[in-house]
SEMI-626657 format. One line per 10 residues: their letters; for each residue x, y, z of N, C-alpha, C. Coordinates in steps of 0.1 Angstrom, whole numbers. Example, Ala and Ser with C-alpha at 12.3 -4.5 7.8 and 13.67 -1.06 7.14 Angstrom:
<atoms>
as = 132:-57:78:123:-45:78:132:-33:78 | 128:-22:71:137:-11:71:129:0:79
</atoms>
This chain:
<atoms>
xxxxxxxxxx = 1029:558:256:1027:556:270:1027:541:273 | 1035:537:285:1039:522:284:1025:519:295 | 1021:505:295:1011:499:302:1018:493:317 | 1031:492:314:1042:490:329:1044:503:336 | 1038:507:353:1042:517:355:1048:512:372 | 1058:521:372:1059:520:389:1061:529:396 | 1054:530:406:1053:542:416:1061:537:432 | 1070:547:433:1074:546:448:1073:553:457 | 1063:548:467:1058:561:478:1066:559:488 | 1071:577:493:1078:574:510:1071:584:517
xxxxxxxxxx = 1069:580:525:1061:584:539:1072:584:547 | 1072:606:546:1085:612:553:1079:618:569 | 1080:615:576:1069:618:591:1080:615:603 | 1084:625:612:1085:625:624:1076:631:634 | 1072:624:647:1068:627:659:1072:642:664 | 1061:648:668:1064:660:674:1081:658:685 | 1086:668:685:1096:667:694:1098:679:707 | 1087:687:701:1090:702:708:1086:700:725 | 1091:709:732:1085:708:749:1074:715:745 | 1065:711:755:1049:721:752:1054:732:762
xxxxxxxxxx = 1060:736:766:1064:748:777:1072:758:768 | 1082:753:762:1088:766:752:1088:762:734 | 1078:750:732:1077:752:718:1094:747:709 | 1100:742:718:1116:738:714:1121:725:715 | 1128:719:705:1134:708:708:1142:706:716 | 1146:698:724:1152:696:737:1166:688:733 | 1179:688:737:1189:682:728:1186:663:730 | 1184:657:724:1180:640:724:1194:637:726 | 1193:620:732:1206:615:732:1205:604:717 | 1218:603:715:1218:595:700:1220:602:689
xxxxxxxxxx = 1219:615:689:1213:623:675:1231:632:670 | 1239:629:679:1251:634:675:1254:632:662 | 1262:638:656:1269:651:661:1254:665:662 | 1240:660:655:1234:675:660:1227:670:672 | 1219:685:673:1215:685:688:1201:674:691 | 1192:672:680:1183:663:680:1182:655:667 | 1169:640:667:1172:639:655:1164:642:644 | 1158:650:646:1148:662:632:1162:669:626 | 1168:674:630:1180:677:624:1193:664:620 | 1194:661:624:1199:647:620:1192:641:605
xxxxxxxxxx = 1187:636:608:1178:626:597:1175:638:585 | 1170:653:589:1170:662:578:1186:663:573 | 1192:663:577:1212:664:572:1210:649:560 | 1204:638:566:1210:626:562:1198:626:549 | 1185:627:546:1177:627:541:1165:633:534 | 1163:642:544:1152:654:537:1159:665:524 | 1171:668:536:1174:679:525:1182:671:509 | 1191:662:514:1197:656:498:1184:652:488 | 1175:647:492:1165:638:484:1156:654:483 | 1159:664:482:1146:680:481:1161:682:470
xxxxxxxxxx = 1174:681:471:1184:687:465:1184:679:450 | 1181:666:449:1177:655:439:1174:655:427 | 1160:664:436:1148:663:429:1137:653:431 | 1140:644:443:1138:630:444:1119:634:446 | 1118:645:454:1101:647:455:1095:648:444 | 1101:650:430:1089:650:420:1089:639:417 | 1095:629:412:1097:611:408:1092:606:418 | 1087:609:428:1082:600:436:1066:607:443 | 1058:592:448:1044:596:452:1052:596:469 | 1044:605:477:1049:609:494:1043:614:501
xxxxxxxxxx = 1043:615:514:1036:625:521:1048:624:529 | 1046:642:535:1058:644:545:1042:647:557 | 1047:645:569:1038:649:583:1041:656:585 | 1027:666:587:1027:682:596:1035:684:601 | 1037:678:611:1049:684:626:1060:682:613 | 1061:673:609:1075:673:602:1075:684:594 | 1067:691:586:1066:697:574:1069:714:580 | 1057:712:595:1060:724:601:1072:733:606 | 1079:717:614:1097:720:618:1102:726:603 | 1103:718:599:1112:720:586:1109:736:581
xxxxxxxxxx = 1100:739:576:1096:751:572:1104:764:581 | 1104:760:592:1107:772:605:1125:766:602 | 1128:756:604:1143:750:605:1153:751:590 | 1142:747:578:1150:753:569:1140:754:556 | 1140:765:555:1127:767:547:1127:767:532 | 1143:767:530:1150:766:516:1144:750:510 | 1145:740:520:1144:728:514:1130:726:515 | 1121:729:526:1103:730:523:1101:738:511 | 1107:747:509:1106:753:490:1107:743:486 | 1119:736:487:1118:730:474:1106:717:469
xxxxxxxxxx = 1104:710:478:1094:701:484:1084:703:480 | 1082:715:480:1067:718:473:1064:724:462 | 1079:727:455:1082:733:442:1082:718:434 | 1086:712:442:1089:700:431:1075:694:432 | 1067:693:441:1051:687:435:1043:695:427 | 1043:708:432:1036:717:427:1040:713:408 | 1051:710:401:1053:711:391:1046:698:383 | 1043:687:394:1033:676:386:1017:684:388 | 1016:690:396:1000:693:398:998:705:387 | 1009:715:382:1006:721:373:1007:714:357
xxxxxxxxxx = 1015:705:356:1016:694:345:1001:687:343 | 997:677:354:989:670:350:975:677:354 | 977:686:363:964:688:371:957:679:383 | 972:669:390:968:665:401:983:663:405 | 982:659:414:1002:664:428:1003:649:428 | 1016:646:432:1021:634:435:1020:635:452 | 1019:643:459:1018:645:469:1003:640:479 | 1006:631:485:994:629:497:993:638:506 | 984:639:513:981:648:526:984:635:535 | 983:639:554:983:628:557:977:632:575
xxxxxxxxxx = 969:622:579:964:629:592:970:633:603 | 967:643:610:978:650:614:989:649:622 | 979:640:635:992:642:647:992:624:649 | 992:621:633:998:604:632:992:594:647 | 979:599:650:973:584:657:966:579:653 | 967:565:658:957:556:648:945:558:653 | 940:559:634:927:562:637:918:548:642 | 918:542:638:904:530:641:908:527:657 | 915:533:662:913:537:679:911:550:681 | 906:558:674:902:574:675:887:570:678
xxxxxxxxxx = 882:578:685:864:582:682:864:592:673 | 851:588:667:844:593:652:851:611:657 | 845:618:662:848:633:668:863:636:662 | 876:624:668:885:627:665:890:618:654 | 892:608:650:891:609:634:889:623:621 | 873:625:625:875:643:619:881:650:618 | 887:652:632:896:665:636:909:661:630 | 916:649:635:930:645:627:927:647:608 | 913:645:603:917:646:590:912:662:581 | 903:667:592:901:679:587:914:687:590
xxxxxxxxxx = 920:688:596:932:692:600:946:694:591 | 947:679:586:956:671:576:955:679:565 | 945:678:564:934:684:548:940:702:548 | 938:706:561:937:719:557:957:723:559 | 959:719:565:982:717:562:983:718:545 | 978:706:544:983:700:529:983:715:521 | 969:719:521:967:725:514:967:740:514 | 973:743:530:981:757:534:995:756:526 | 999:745:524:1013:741:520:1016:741:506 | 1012:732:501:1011:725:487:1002:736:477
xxxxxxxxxx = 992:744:486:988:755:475:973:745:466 | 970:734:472:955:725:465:954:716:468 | 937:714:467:931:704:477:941:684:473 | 942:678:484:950:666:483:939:657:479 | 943:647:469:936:636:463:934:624:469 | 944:620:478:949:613:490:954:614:502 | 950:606:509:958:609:524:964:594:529 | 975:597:532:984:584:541:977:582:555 | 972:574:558:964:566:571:977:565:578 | 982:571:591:991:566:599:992:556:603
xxxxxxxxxx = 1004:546:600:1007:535:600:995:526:588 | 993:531:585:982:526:573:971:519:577 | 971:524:593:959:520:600:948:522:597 | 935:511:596:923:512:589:912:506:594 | 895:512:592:885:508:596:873:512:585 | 863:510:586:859:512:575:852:531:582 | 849:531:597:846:547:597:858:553:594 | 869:552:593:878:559:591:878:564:573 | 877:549:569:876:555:552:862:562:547 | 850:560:558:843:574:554:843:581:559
xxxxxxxxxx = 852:586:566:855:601:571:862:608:561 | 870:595:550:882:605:546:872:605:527 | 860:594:525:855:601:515:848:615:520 | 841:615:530:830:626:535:841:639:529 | 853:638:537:865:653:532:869:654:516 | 865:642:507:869:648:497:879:637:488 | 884:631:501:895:624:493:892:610:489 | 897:606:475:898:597:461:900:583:468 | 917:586:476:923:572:475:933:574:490 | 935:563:493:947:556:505:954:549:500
xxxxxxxxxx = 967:543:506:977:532:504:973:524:513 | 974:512:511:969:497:524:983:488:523 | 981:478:528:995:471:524:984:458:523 | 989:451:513:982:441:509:975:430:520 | 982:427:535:974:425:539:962:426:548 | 961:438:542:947:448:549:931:448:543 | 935:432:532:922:430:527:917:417:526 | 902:411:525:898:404:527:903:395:520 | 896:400:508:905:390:491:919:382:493 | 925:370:496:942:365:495:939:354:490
xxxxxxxxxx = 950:355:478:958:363:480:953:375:467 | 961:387:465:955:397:460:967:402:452 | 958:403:441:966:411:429:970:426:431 | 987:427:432:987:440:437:992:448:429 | 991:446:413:997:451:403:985:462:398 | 972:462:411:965:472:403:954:476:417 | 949:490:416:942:496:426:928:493:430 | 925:489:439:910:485:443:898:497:448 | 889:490:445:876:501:452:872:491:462 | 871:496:472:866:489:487:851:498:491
xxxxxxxxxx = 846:490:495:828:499:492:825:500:505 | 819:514:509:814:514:522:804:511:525 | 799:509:540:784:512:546:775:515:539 | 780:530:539:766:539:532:765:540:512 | 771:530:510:767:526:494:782:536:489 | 789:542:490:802:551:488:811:537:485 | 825:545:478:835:535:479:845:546:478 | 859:538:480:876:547:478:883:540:474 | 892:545:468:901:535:459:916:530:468 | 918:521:471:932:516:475:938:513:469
xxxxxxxxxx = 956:518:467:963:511:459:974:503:474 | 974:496:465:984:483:476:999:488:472 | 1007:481:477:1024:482:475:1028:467:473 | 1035:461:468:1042:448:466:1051:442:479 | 1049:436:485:1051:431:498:1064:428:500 | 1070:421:490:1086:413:491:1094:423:489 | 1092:432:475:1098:445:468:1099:452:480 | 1089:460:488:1089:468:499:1098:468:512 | 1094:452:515:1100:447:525:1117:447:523 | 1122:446:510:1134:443:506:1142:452:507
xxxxxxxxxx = 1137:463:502:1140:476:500:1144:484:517 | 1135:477:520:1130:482:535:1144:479:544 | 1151:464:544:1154:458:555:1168:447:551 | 1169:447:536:1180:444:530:1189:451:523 | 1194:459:528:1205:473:522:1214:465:505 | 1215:447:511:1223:445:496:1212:453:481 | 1198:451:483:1191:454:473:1190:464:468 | 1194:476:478:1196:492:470:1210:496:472 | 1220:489:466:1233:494:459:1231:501:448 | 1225:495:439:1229:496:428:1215:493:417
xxxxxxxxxx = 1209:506:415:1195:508:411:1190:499:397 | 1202:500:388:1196:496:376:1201:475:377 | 1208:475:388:1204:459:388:1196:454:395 | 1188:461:406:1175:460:411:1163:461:404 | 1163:471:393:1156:473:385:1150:464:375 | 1161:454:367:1163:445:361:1159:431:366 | 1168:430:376:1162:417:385:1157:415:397 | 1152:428:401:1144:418:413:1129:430:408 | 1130:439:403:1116:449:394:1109:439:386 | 1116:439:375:1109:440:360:1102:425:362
xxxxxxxxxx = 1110:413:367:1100:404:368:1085:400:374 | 1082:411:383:1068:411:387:1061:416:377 | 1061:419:365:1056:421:352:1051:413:345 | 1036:409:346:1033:397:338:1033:398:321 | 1040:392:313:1039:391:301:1026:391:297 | 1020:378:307:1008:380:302:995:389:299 | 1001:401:310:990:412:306:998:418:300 | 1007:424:295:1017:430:285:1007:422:277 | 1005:414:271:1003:405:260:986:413:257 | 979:412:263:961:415:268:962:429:267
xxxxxxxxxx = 974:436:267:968:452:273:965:456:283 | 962:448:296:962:452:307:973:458:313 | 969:476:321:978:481:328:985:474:341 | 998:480:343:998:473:356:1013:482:363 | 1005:483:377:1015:488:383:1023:483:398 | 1033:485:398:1039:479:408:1048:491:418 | 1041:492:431:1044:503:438:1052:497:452 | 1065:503:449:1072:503:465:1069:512:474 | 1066:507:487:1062:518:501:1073:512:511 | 1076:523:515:1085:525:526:1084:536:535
xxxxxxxxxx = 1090:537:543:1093:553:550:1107:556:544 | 1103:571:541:1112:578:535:1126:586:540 | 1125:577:552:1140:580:560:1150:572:555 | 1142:561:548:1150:548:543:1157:550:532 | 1156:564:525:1168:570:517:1176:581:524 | 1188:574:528:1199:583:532:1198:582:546 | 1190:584:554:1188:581:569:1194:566:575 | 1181:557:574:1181:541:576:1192:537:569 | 1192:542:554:1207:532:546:1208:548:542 | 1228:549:548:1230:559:538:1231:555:526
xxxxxxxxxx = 1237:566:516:1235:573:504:1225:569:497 | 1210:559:499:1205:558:492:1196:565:486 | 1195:579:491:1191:589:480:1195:585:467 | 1204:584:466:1212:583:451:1204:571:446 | 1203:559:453:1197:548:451:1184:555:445 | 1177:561:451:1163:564:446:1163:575:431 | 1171:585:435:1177:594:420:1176:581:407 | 1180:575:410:1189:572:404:1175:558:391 | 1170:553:402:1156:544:401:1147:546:390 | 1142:562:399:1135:570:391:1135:578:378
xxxxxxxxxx = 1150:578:380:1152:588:369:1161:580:357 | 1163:571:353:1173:560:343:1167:548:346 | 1165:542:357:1173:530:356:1161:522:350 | 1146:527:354:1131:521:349:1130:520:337 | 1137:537:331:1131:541:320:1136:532:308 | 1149:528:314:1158:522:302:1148:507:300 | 1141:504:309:1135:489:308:1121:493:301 | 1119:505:295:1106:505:295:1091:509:298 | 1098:506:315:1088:511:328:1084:525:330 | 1070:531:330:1072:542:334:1069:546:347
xxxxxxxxxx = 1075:558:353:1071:563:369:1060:571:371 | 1051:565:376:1040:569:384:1037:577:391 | 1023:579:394:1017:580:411:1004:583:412 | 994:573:426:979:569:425:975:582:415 | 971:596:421:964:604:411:970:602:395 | 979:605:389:982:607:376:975:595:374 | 977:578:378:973:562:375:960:569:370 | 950:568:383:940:575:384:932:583:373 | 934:591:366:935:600:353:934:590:342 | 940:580:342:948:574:327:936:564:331
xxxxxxxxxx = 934:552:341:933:542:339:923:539:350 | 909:532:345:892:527:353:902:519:360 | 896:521:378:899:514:390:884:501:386 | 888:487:377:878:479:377:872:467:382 | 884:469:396:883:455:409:877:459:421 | 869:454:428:862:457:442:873:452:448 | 872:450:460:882:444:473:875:450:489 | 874:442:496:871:448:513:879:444:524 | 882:459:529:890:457:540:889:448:550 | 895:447:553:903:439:570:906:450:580
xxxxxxxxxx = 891:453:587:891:460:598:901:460:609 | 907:471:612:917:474:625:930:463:625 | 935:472:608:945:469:608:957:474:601 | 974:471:599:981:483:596:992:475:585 | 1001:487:582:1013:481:575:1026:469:587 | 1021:483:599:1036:479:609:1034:469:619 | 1019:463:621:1018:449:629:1009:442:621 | 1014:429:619:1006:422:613:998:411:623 | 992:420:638:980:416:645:971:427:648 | 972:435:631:961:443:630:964:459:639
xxxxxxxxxx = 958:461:650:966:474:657:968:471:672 | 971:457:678:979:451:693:989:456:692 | 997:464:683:1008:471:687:1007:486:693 | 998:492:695:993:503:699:981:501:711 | 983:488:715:970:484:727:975:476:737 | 988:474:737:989:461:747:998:452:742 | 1002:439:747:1013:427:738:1009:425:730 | 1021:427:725:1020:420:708:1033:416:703 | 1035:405:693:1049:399:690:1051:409:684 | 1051:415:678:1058:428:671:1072:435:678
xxxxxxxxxx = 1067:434:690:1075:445:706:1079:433:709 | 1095:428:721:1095:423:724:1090:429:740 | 1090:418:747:1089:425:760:1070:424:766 | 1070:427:779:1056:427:784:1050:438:777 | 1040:444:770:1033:453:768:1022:457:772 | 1026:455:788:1015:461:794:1012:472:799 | 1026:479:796:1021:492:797:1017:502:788 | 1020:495:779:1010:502:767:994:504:767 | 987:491:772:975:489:773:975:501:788 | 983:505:798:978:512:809:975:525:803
xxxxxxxxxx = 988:524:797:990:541:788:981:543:782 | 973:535:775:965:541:766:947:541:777 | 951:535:783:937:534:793:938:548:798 | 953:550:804:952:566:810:948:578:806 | 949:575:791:947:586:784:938:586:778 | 929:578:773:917:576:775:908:580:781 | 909:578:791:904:588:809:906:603:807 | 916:604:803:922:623:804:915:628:795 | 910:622:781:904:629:768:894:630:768 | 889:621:781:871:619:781:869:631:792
xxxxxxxxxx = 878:636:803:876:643:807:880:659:805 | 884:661:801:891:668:795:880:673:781 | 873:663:773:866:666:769:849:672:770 | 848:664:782:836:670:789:838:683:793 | 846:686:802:849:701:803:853:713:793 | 859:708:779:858:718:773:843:719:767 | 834:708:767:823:712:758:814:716:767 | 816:715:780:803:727:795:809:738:791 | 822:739:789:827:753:793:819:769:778 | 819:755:762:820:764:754:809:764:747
xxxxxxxxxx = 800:754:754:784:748:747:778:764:747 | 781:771:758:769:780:758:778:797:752 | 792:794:748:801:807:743:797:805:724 | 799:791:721:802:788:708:791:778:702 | 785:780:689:772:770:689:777:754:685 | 791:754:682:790:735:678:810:736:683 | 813:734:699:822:732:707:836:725:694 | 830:718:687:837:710:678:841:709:667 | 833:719:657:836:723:650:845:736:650 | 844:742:661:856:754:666:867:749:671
xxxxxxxxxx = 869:736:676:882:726:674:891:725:663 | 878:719:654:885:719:638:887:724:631 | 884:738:635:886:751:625:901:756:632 | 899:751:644:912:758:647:927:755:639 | 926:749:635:940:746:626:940:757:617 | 934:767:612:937:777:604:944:787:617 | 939:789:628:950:798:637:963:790:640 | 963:777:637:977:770:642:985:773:631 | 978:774:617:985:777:602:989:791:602 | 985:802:608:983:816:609:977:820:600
xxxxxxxxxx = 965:816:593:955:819:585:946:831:591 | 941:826:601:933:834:611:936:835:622 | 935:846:630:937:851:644:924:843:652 | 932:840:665:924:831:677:907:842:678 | 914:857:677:901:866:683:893:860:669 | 894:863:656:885:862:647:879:850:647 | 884:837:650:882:823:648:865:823:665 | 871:831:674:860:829:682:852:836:683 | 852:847:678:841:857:677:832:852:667 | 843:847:655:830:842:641:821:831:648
xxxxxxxxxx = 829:820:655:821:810:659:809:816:670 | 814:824:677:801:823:687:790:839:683 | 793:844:672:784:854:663:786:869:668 | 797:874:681:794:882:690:809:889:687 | 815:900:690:827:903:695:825:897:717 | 832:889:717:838:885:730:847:896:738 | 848:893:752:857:903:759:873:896:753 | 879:902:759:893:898:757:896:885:764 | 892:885:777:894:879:783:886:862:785 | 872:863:780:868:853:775:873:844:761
xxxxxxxxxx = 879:851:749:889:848:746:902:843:742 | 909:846:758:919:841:762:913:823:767 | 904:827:776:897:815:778:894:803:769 | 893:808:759:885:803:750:904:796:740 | 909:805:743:922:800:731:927:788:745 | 930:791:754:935:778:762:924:765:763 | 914:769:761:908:754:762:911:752:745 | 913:756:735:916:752:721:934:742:727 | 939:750:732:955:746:733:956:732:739 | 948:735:753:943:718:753:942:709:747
xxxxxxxxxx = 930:713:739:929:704:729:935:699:719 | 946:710:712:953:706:705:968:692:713 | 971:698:725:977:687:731:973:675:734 | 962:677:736:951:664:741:952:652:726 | 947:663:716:952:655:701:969:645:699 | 980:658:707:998:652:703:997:639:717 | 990:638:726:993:627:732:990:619:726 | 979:613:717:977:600:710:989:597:701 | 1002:607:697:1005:603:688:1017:588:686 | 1012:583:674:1015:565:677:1024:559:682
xxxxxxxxxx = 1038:573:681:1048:567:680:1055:564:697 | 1044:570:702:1042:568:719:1041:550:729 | 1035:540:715:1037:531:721:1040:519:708 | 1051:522:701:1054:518:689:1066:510:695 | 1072:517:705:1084:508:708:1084:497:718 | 1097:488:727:1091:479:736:1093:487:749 | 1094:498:751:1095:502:764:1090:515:767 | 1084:520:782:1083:531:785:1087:547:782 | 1105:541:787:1118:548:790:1118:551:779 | 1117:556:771:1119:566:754:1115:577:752
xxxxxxxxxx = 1123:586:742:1116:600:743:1102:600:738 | 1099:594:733:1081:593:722:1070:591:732 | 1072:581:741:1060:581:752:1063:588:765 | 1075:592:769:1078:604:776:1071:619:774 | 1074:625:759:1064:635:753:1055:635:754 | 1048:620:750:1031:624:751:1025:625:763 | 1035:618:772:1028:624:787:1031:637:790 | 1043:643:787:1043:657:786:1030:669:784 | 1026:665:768:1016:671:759:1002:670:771 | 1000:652:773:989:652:783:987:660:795
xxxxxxxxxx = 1000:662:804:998:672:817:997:684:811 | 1004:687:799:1002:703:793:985:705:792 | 978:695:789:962:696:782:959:696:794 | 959:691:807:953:694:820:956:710:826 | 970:709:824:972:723:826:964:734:824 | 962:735:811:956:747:803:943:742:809 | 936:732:807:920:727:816:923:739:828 | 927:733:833:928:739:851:925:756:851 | 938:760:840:939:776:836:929:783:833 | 924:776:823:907:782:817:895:780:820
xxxxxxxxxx = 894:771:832:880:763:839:880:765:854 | 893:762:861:896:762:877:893:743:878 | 889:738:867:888:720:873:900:718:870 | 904:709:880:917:702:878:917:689:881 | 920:679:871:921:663:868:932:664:872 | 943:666:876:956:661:875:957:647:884 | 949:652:897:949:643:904:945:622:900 | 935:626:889:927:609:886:939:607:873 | 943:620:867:958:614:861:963:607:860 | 967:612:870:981:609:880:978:591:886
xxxxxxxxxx = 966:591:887:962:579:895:962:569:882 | 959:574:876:958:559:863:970:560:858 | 980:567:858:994:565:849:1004:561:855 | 1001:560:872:1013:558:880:1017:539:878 | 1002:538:870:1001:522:865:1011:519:850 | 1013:529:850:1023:529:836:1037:526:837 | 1047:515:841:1057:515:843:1070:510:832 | 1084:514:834:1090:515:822:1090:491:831 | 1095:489:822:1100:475:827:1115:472:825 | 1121:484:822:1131:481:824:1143:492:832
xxxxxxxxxx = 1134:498:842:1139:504:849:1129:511:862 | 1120:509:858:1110:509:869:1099:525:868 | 1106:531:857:1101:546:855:1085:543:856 | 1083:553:862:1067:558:862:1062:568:849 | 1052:567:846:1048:576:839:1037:589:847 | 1031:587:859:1030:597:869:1042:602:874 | 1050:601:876:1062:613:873:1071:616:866 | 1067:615:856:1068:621:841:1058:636:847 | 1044:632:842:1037:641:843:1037:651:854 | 1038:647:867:1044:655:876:1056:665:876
xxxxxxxxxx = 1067:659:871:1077:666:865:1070:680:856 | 1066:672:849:1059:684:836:1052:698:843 | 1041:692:853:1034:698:858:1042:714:867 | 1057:707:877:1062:715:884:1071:722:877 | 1074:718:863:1081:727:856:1071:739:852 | 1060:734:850:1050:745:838:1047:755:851 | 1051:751:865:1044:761:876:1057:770:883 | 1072:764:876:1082:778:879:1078:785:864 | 1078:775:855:1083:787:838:1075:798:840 | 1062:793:845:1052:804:846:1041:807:830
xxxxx = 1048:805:819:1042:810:808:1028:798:805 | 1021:806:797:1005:796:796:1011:790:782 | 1010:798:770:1016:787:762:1028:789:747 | 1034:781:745:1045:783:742:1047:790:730 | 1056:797:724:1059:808:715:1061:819:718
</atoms>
């Protein structure tokens, strides 16, 4: 067993795309020749890199929504996905596979309530899928705070990925995994990624032509002889998103095939990942975070709140968007917990359980009868599953990729205002309150800047559609 190891993680995750009215993807522009690009990017990358083999040689997390589509879309290649991890978790007795939280918002702008929910949620996918409990979880956008990493020791889990500048310590040795100590005397282990390697990989297509001369000269030299020499382990882990084989750069599936499977081995190097590391080798460096911050802005999380150089352009409507919705969750939330304080004894924890009826584990009737100790009418019930639906939409509006870009006008922050009038909707359905109106009033502040689009009629739109379709909720 060599003391050189390297692990390459991809973080495979697309944004919900479905309408909340029929549960369907809607045809996208750009995604030709298919009709959207969940099918696209799966042609270009999911499925070749599941055909590979590329999921066992590699540390990953695929996202729910992503994991979910795919399973319903092509269920041949989610076999395999989970055939190929399952075979390191039966080998070593731990998966190369991360979990990862659910509906991808950042957490260190979540409240404590929903932090939980996104990871109790994550937790329970992974492990409807993958068949055992996950060792790890991918922080969306590798967003971090220190409540967030004891939410995710409280569930169970070991370790995160951070990107090196997400810690106090610089500069910082990233050839090996840190424990970062909490509040409450607890700690979790971080393993970092190699910044130049990643970034290269990432954003210079010359670097993955041709695996075993990457391997040789721009790999093996972050290898210090000197611990070779000592016996110290050491590893060197690339992170990227894992669209970036075959998607972002075609053929570089092959690039990664190819990495993993020859081109390391011939030098020596062996292939990784945090749990197996984990197993072999004492995590014996402290390190502390750098609160409310990520891999994808390096001003921490201003790219999900307002201007930031990251985005070109005014981003002020991000800061409105997220004010608006803000407003909608608080309200929206008070009403579901008057409505179910006195049906269900903890409103919130029958939130979080609900992800076993969204898995089809459990039926909605059994999930509310258990919580509130009684058989219920049918129709309380009913009541009781639309204010869950809510909720679960109320969760898909946060998701990040809503204000990740420089403009309004996109399908990503289009949907989540979709999801948001859907969560008022269902409110109105199961309560008779209806917010639409203070909505409406804080979003009409949300404007595209480069065309003038409103985000109150967005939501309007949504609203008049959901009042011819007629249907409560989608499937």
């Amino acid at each position: 067993m060599t003391l050189r190891s390297i692990c390459v993680h991809a973080h495979f995750y697309q944004p919900p795309r479905e309408d909340p009215l029929t549960g369907i993807i809607p045809p996208e522009s750009g995604s030709a020749p298919y009709p959207n690009w969940n099918e696209r990017i799966h042609a270009e990358c999911y499925r070749p890199n599941a055909e590979l083999g590329n999921f066992e040689q590699v540390s990953f997390n695929v996202g729910p929504t992503l994991m979910s589509w795919m399973q319903g879309y092509d269920p041949e290649t989610s076999s395999k996905i989970v055939a190929q991890e399952r075979a390191n978790y039966v080998r070593y007795g731990v998966g190369n596979a991360m979990a990862q939280a659910y509906n991808h918002t950042i957490l260190p702008l979540d409240s404590l309530r929903d932090k939980i929910t996104q990871v109790y949620w994550g937790i329970a996918d992974f492990e409807h899928r993958f068949g055992h409990r996950p060792a790890g979880m991918w922080l969306p956008e590798t967003a971090a705070d220190l409540e967030t990493l004891q939410v995710l020791v409280d569930h169970g889990i070991q370790f995160t990925i951070l990107a090196p500048w997400q810690f106090v310590e610089q500069p910082l040795d990233v050839s090996q995994p840190y424990r970062i100590p909490l509040p409450d005397g607890r700690n979790i282990v971080a393993f970092t990624y190699h910044q130049d390697l990643s970034g290269g990989i990432s954003f210079n297509p010359s670097l993955t032509l041709n695996a075993d001369q990457f391997a040789q000269h721009n790999l093996q030299p972050f290898f210090s002889s000197a611990k070779a020499r000592n016996g110290e382990p050491q590893l060197v882990m690339l992170a990227s998103d894992g669209e970036l084989y075959g998607h972002h750069q075609p053929l570089r599936n092959y690039f990664l095939a190819r990495l993993v499977d020859g081109a390391v081995s011939r030098l020596g190097l062996e292939v990784t990942y945090p749990g197996l590391w984990l197993q072999r080798y004492p995590v014996l460096r402290t390190a502390h975070l750098r609160e409310n911050t990520s891999w994808s802005c390096h001003h921490g999380v201003k790219r999900w709140l307002g201007n930031c150089p990251c985005t070109p352009g005014d981003g002020h409507w991000k800061a409105q968007l997220r004010y608006a919705f803000e407003r909608i969750a608080a309200s929206l939330d008070q009403v579901y917990e008057h409505a179910l304080s006195s049906v269900v004894g903890d409103p919130w924890e029958l939130r979080n359980r609900y992800i076993h009826v969204l898995l089809g584990q459990v039926s909605v009737e059994q999930l509310v009868n258990d919580a509130a100790g009684a058989r219920l009418p049918a129709e309380a019930v009913t009541r009781c599953h639309m204010l869950l639906e809510s909720q679960r939409e109320r969760q898909r509006m946060f998701t990040s990729c809503g204000w990740f870009f420089e403009d309004f006008d996109r399908i990503e922050p289009k949907n989540n205002v979709a999801y948001a009038a859907q969560a008022v909707r269902l409110l109105r359905m199961a309560t008779g309150v209806d917010i639409s109106g203070e909505a409406m009033n804080n979003l009409r502040r949300v404007v595209s800047q480069r065309n003038g689009l409103r985000a109150d009629l967005i939501f309007y739109q949504h609203m008049q559609r959901a009042i011819k379709d007629g249907r409560i909720i989608a499937g």
